[in-house]
VOGUMI-957456 format. One record per residue (C-alpha): residue in three letters; y, x, z; residue number from 1. Coordinates in steps of 0.25 Angstrom, whole numbers. Each point is the difference from the previous one (the first is absolute). Layout:
BEGIN
+------+-------+-------+-------+-----+
| type | north |  east |    up | seq |
+------+-------+-------+-------+-----+
|  ALA |     Y |     X |     Z | NUM |
...
+------+-------+-------+-------+-----+
// end
This chain:
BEGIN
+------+-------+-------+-------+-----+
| type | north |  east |    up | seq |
+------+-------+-------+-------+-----+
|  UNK |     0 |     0 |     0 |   1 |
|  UNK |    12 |     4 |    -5 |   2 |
|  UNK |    13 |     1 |    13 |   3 |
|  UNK |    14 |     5 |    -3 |   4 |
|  UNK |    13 |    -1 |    -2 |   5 |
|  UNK |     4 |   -14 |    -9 |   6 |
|  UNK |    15 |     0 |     0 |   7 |
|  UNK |     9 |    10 |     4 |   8 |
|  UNK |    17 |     1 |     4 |   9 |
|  UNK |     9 |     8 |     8 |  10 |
|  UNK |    14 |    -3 |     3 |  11 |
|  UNK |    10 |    11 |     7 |  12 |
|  UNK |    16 |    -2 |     5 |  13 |
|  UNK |    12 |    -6 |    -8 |  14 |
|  UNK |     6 |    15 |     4 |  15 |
|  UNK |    -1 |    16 |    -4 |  16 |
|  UNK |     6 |    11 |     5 |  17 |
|  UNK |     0 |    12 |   -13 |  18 |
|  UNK |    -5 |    13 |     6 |  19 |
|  UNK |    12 |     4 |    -8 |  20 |
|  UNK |     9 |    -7 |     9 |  21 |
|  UNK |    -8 |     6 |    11 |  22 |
|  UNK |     0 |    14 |    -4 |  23 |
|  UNK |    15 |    -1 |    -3 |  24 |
|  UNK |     3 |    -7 |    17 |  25 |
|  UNK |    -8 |    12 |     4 |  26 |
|  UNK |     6 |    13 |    -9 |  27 |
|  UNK |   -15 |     2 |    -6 |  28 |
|  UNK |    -5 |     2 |   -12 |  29 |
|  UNK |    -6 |   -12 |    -6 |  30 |
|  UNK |   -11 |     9 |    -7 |  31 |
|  UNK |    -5 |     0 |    14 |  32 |
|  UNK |    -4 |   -14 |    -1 |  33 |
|  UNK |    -1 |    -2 |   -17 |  34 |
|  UNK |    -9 |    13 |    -1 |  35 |
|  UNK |    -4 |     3 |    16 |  36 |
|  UNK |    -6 |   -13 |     6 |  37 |
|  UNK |    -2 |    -8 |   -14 |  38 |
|  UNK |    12 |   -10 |     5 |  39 |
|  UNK |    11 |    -6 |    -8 |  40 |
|  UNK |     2 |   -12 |     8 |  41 |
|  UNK |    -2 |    -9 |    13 |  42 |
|  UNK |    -1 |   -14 |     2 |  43 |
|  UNK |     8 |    -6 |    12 |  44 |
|  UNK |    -3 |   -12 |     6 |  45 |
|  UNK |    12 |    -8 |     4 |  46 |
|  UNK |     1 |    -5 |    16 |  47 |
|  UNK |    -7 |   -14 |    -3 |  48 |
|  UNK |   -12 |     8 |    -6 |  49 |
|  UNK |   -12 |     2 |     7 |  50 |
|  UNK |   -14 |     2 |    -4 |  51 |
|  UNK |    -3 |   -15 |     1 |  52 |
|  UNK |    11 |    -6 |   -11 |  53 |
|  UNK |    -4 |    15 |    -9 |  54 |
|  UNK |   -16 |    -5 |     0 |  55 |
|  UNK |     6 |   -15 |    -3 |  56 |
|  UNK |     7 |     5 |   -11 |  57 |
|  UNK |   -14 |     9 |    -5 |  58 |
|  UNK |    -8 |   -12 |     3 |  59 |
|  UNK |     8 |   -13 |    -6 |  60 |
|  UNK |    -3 |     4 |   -14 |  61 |
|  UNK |   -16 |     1 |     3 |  62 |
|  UNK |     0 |   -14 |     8 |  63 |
|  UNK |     7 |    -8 |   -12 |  64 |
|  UNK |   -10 |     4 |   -10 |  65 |
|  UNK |   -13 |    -4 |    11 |  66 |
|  UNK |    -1 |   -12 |     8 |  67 |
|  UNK |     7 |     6 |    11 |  68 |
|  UNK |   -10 |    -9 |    10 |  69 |
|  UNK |   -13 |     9 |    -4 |  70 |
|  UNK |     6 |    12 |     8 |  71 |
|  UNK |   -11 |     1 |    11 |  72 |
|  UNK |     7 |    12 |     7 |  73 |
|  UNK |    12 |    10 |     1 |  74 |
|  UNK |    -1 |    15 |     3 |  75 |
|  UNK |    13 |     7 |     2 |  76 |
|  UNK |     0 |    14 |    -1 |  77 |
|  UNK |    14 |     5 |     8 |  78 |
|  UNK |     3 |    10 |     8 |  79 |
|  UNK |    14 |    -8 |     0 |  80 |
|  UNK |    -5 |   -11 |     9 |  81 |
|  UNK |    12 |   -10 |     7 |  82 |
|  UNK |    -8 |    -2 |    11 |  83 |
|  UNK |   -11 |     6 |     9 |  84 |
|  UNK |    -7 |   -11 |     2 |  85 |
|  UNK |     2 |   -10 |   -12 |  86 |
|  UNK |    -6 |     5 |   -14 |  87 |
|  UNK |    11 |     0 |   -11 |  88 |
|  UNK |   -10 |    -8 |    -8 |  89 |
|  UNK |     2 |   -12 |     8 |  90 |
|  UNK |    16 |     0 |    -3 |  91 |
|  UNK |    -4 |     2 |   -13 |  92 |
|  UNK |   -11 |   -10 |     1 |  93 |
|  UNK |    10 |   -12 |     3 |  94 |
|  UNK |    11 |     5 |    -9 |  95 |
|  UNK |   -10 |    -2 |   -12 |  96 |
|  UNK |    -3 |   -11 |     7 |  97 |
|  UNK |   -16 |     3 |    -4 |  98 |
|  UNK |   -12 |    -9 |     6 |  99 |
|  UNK |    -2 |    -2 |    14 | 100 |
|  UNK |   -15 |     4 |    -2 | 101 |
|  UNK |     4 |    14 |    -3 | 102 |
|  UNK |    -3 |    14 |    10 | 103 |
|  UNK |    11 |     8 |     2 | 104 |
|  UNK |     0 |    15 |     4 | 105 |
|  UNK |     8 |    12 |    -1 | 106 |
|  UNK |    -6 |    15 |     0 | 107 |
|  UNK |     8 |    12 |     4 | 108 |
|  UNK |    -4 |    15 |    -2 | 109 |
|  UNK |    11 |     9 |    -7 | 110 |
|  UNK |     1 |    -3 |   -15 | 111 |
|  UNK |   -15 |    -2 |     1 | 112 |
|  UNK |    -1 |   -12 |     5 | 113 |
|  UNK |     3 |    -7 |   -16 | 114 |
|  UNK |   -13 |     5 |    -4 | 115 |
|  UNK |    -8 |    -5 |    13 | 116 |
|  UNK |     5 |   -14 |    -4 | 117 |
|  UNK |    -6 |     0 |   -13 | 118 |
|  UNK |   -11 |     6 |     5 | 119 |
|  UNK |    -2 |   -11 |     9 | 120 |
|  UNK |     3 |   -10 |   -12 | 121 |
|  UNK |   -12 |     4 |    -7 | 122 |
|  UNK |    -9 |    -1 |    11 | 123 |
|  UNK |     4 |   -14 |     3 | 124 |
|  UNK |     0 |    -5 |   -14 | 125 |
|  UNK |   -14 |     9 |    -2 | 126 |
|  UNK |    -4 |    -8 |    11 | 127 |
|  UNK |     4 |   -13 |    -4 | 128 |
|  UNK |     5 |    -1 |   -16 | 129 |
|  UNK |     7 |   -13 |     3 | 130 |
|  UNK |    12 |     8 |     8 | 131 |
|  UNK |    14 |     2 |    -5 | 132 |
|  UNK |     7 |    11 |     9 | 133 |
|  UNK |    13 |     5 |    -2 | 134 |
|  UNK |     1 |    14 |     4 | 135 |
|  UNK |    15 |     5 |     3 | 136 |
|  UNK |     3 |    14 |     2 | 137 |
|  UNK |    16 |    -1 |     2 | 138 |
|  UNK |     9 |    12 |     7 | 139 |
|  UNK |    16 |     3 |     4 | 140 |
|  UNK |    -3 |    16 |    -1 | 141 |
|  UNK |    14 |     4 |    10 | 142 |
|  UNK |     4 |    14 |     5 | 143 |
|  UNK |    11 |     6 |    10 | 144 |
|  UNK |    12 |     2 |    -9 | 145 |
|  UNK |     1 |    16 |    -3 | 146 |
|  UNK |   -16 |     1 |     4 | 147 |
|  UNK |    -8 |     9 |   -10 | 148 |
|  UNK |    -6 |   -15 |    -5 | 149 |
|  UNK |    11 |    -7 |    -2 | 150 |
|  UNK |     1 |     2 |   -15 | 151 |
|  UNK |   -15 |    -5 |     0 | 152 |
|  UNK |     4 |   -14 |     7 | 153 |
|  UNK |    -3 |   -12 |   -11 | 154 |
|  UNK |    -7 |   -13 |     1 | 155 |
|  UNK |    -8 |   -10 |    -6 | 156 |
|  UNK |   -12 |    -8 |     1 | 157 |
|  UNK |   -12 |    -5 |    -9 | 158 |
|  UNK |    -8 |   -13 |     1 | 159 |
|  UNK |   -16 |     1 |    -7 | 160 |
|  UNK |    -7 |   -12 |    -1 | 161 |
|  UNK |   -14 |     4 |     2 | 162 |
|  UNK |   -13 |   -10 |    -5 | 163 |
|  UNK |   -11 |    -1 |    -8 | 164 |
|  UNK |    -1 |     4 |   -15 | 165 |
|  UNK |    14 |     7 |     3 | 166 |
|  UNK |     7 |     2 |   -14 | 167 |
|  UNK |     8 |    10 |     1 | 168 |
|  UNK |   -10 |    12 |     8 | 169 |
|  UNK |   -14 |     0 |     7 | 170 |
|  UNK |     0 |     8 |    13 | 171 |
|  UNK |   -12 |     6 |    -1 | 172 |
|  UNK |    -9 |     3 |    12 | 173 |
|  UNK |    -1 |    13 |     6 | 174 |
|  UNK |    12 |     9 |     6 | 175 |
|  UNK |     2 |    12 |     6 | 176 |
|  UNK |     8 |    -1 |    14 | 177 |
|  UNK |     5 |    10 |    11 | 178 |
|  UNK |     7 |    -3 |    13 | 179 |
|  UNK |     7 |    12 |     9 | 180 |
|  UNK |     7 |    -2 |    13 | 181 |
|  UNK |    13 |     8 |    -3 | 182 |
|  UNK |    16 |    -2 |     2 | 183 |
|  UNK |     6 |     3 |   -14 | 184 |
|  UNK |     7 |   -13 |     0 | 185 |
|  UNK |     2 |   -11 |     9 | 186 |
|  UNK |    11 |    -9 |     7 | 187 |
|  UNK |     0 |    -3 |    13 | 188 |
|  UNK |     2 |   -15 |     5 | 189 |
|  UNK |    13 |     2 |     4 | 190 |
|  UNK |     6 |     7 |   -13 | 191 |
|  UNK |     3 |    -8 |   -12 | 192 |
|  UNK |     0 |    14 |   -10 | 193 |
|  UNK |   -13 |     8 |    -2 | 194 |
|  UNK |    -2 |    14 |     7 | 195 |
|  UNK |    -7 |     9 |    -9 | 196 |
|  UNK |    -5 |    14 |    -3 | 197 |
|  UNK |     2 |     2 |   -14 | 198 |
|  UNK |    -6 |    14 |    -5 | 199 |
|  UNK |   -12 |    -4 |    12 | 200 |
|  UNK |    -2 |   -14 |    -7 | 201 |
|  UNK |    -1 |     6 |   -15 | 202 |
|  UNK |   -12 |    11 |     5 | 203 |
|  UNK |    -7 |   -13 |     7 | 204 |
|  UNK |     3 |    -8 |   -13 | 205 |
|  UNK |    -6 |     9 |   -11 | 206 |
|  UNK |   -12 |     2 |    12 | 207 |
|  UNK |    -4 |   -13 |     2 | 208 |
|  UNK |     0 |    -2 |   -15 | 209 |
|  UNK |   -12 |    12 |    -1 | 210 |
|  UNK |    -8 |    -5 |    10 | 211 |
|  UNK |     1 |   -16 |    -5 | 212 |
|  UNK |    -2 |     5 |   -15 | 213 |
|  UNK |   -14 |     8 |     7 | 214 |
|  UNK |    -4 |   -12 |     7 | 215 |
|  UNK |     3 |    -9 |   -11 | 216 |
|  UNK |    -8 |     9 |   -10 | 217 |
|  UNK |   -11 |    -1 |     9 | 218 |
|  UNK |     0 |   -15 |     2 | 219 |
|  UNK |     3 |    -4 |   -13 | 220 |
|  UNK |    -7 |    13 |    -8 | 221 |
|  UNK |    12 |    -3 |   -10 | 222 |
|  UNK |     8 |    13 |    -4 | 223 |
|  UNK |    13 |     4 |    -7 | 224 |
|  UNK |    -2 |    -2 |   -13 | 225 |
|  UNK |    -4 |   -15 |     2 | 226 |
|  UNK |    14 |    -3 |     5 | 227 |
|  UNK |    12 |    -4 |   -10 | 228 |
|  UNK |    12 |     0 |     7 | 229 |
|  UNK |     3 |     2 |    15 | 230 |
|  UNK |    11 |    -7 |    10 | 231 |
|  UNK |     3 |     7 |    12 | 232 |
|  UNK |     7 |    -3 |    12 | 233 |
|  UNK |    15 |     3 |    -3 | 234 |
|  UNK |    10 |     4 |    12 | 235 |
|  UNK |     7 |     7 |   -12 | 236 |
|  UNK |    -2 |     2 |   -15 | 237 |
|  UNK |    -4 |    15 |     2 | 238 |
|  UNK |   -10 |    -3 |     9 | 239 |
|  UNK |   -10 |    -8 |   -11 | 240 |
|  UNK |     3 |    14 |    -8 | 241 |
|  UNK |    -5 |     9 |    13 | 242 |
|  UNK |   -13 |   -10 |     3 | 243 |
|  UNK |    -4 |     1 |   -15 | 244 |
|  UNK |     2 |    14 |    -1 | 245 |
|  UNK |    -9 |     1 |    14 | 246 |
|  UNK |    -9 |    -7 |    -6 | 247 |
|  UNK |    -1 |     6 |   -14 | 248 |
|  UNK |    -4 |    13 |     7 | 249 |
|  UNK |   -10 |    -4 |     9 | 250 |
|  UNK |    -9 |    -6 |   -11 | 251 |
|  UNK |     4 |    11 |   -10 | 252 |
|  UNK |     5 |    -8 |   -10 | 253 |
|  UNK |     6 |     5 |   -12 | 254 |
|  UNK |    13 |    -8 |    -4 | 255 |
|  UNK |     9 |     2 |   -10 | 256 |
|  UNK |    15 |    -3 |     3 | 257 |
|  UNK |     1 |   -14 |    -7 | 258 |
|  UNK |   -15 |    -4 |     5 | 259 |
|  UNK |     5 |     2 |    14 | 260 |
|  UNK |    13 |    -7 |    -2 | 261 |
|  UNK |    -9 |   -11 |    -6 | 262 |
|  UNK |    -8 |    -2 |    10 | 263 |
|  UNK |    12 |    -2 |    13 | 264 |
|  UNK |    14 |    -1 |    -9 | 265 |
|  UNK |     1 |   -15 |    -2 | 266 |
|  UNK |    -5 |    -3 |    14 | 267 |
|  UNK |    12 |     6 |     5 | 268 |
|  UNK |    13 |    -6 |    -6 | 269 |
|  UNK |     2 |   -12 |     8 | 270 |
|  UNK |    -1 |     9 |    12 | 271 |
|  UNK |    10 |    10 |    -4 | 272 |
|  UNK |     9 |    -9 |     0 | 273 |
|  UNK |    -3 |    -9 |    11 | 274 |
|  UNK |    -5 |    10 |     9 | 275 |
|  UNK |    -8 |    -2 |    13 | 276 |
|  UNK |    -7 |   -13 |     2 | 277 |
|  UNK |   -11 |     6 |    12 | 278 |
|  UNK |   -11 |    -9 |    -4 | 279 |
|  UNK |     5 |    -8 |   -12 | 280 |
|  UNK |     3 |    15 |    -8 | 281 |
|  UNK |   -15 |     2 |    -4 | 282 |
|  UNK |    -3 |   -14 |    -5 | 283 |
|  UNK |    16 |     2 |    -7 | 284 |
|  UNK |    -6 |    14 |    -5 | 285 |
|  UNK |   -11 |   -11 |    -7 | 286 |
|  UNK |    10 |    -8 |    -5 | 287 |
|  UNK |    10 |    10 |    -7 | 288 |
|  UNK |   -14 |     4 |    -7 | 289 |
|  UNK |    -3 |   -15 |    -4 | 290 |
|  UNK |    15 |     0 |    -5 | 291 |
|  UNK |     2 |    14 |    -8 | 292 |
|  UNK |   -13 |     2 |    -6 | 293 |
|  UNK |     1 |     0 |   -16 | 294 |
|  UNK |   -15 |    -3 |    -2 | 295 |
|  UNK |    -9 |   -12 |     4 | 296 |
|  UNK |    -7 |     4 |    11 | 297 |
|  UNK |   -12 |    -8 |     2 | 298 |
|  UNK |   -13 |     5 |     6 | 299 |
|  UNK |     6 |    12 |     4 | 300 |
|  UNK |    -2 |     6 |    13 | 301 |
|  UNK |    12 |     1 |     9 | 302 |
|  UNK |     2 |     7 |    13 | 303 |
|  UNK |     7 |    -2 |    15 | 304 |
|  UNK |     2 |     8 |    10 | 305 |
|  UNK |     6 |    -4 |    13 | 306 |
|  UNK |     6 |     9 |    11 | 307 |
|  UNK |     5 |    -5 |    13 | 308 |
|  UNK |     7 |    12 |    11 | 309 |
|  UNK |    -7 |    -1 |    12 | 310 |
|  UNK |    -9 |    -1 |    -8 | 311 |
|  UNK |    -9 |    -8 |    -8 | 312 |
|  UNK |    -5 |     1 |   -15 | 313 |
|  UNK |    -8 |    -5 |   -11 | 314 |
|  UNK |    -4 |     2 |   -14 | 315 |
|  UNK |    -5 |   -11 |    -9 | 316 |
|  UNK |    -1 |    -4 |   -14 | 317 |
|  UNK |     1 |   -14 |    -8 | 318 |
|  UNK |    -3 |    -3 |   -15 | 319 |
|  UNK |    11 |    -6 |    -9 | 320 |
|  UNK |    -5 |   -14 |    -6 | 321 |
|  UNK |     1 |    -6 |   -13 | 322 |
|  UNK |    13 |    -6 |    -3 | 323 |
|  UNK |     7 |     3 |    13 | 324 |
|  UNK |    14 |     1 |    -8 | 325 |
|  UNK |     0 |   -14 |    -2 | 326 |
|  UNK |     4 |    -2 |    15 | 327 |
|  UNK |     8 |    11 |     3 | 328 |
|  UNK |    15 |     0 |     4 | 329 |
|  UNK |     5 |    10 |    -5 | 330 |
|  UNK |    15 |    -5 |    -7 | 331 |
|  UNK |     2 |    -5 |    14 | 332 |
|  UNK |    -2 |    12 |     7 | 333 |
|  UNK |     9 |     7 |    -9 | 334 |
|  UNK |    12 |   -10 |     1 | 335 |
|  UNK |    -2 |     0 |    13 | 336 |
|  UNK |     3 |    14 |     3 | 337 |
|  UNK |    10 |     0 |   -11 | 338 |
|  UNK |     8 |   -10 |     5 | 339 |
|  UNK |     2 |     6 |    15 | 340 |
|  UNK |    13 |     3 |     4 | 341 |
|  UNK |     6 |    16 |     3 | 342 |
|  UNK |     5 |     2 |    14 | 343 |
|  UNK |    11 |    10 |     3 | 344 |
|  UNK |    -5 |    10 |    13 | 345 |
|  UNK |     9 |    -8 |     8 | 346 |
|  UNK |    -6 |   -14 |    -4 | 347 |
|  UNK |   -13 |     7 |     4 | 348 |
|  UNK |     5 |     2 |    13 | 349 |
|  UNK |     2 |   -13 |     2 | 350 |
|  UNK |   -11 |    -6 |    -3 | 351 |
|  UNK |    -7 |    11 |     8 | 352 |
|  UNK |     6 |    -2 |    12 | 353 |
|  UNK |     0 |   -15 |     1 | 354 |
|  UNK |   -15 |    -1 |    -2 | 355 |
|  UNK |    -1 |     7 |    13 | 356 |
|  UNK |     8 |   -12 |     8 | 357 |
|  UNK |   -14 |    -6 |     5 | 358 |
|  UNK |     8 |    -9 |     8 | 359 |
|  UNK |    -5 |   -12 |     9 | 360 |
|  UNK |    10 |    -8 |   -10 | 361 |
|  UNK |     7 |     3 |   -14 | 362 |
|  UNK |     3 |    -5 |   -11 | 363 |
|  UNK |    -1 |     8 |   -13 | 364 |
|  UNK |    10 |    -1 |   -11 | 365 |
|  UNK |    -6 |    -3 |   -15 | 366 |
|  UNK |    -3 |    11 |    -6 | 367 |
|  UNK |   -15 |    -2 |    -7 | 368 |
|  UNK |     1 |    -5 |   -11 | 369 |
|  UNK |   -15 |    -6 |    -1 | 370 |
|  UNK |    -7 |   -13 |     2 | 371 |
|  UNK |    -1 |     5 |    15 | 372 |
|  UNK |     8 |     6 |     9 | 373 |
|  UNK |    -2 |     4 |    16 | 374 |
|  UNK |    13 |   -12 |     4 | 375 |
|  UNK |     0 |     6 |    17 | 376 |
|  UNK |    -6 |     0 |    12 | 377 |
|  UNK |     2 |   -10 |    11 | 378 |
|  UNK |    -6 |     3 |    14 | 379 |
|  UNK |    -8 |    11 |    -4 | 380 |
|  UNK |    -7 |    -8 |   -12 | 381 |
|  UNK |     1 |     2 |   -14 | 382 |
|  UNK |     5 |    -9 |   -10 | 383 |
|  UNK |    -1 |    -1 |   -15 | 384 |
|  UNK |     6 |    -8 |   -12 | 385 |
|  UNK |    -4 |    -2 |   -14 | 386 |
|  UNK |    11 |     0 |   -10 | 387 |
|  UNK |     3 |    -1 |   -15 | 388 |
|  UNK |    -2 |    11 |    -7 | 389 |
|  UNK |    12 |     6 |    -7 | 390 |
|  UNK |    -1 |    -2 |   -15 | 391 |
+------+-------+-------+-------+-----+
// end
């Protein structure tokens, strides 16, 4: 039986900040970005932006082409929650206003947990073919203003709708995994901005991607040259580059330039230009692919690899299915991202700043522009309202 991925959308802010503008507020070179970390832009969410109204944007699009009342569960992958106890999914459960015979949960490792989710997907659908579950991975990837990562920030979020006969890719059973109790990246409860180790969480990246490829060879006993194309995890662009290269030399392959540039180059525009999206940026890695690649695709085989500091990771692969282009989005994606609006570095500020008024009560000014948007908090309690999407 067949279990995959069957429709497929991201959405990210109404707002960029240009690493240009960036570079030129900080007196630094913009190659440091453009050519350095694979960078050209960040998307900034707006304060009435949170991970629940972004995964409502990714998901809405999906939901109007299903019969929205056949989603029999919600996993939410953030590590961008709103609240300790209460899942994102359920917020966003009542905001798409979804049937009340639904499960509802949201997973949280690093940048990892997107890939748990969907992993989770195809076991329940594997286990009974008649579910419909909407994995979310959505993330508001924040840093300390003049930290080493605030030129990596960005956010976005992806919404997979995962089933039976999938029709865009088959997840095919059989990964390589590889957990390690270290501190490259974390944020304690009390900070709203990541703390992170970046020269640490590259070595432990490239690492854990050898030892998942090992166990994956070993529980799959498929090899290097059975895979098309592969999606990494993507902090930053350079990142995909360094994990192919790793892996390149670790099976001794022999690439020529333009076969090694076909193989990860087209996962990578979305992100370059979107930046960090923690748990949403490999399954955005998939979609850049979907969207920039020139030839059809079918039956090919396509690789994931999933890092999370802290850390967990996985390596698996999936088969693209016959005439998956029919239900792709891609002209949205790209109008989307080409309409967003530039900020200035003082309009960044703004919005930065007045994201971190978690307040018992506030009310937030209308600055997303999507069908919805995080209206205030009233006694401690979130509130959300659906608008009229700007024409």
């Amino acid at each position: 039986m067949k279990i995959g991925i069957d429709l497929l959308h991201f959405a990210t802010a109404d707002y960029y900040l240009g690493l240009d503008t960036f570079a030129t507020e900080k007196h630094l070179d913009v190659d440091k970005f453009y050519i350095g970390i694979g960078q050209e832009k960040m998307s900034i969410s707006p304060p009435d932006e949170d991970v629940v109204t972004l995964a409502a944007k990714a998901a809405a699009p999906i939901l109007d082409q299903i019969d929205a009342n056949e989603i029999s569960a919600i996993l939410f992958a953030t590590e961008t929650g709103v609240d300790q106890s209460k899942s994102a999914g359920v917020f966003l459960h009542g905001l798409l206003n979804l049937s009340k015979h639904c499960r509802v949960i949201e997973f949280k490792h690093a940048c990892y947990a997107g890939a748990a989710a969907l992993q989770m997907a195809t076991t329940m659908v594997r286990a009974n073919p008649k579910e419909k579950v909407l994995v979310i991975a959505a993330d508001i990837a924040k840093y300390d203003i003049d930290s080493s990562g605030e030129a990596t920030q960005g956010c976005g979020a992806v919404a997979m709708l995962v089933t039976a006969s999938p029709r865009i890719i088959m997840i095919e059973p059989g990964s390589g995994y590889f957990t390690d109790d270290v501190m490259d990246f974390w944020r304690p409860n009390q900070r709203t901005t990541a703390l992170v180790d970046g020269k640490y969480s590259t070595k432990v990246y490239l690492s854990s991607l050898k030892q998942t490829w090992d166990h994956f060879t070993e529980q799959t006993g498929r090899t290097f040259e059975d895979i098309d194309y592969f999606c990494y995890h993507i902090p930053f662009t350079k990142m995909a580059e360094k994990a192919h290269q790793t892996l390149v030399r670790k099976v001794g392959a022999t690439l020529t330039p333009a076969e090694f540039e076909a193989q990860t180059v087209p996962s990578q525009f979305y992100n370059r230009i979107v930046g960090n999206s923690y748990s949403a940026s490999l399954f955005m890695s998939f979609i850049s692919l979907l969207d920039h690649i020139e030839s059809n695709i079918e039956n090919k085989r396509i690789s994931f690899f999933s890092y999370g500091s802290g850390c967990v990771a996985e390596f698996f692969t999936g088969i693209m299915q016959p005439g998956y282009q029919s239900v792709l989005m891609t002209a949205e994606h790209k109008q989307k991202i080409a309409q967003r609006t530039a900020l200035t570095y003082a309009q960044y500020l703004e919005f930065y700043y007045q994201a971190e008024q978690l307040e018992e009560n506030i009310v937030y000014e209308p600055k997303n522009r999507g069908a919805y948007r995080l209206a205030g908090i009233e006694n401690y309690k979130r509130y959300y309202q659906k608008n009229k999407p700007e024409s």
